[in-house]
C-alpha positions in Angstrom: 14.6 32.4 0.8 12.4 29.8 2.0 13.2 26.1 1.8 11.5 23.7 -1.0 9.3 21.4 1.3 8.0 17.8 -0.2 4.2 17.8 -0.4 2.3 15.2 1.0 -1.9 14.0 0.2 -2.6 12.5 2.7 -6.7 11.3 4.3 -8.1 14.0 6.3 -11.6 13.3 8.4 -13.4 15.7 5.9 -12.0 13.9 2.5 -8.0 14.2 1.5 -5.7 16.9 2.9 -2.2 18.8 1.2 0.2 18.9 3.7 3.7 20.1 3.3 6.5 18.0 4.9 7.1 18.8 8.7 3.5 21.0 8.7 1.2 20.5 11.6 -1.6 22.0 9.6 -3.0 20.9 6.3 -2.6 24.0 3.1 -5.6 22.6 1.9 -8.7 19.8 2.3 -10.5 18.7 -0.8 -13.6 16.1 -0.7 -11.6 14.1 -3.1 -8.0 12.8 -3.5 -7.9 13.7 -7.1 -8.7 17.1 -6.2 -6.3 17.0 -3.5 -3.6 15.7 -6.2 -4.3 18.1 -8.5 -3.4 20.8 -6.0 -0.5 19.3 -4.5 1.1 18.9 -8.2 0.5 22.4 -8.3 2.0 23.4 -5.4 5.4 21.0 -5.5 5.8 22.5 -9.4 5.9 25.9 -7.9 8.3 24.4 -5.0 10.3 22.0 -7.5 9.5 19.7 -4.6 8.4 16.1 -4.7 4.7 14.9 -4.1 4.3 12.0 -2.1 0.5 10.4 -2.2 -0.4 8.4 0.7 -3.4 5.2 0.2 -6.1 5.4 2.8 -4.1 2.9 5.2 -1.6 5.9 5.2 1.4 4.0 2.7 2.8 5.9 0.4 1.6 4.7 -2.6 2.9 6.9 -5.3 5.5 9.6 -5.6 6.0 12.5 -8.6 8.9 14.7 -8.8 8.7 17.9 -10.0 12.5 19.5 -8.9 15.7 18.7 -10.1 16.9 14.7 -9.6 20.6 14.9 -8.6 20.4 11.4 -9.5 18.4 11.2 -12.5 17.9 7.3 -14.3 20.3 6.2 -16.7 17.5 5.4 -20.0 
């Protein structure tokens, strides 16, 4: 079974890249970082992973879970 790996947007030369925590290699490059969100979200739902999206300086600058918080907030 392969491991649940957080999913990262993150600038790319060519636009905004999905990466996948740890990867070398981009899953995929989009010309804009909506388009690149909209694919991550996808991808982390199917994982139950976390999607981290990182500004153009590179900060993270926004995070959305998708898996199961072991720590969810009290509300």
């Amino acid at each position: 079974m392969s491991r649940k790996r957080n999913q990262h947007v993150v600038p790319h030369p060519s636009g905004w890249a999905v990466k996948a925590e740890c990867a070398e290699r981009a899953s995929s490059v989009h010309r804009t970082q909506q388009e690149a969100i909209s694919r991550g979200r996808e991808i982390s739902r199917n994982q139950s992973a976390e999607l981290l999206i990182h500004g153009r300086d590179g900060r993270i600058r926004e995070r959305d879970s998708h898996g199961r918080d072991p720590f969810p907030p009290k509300g």
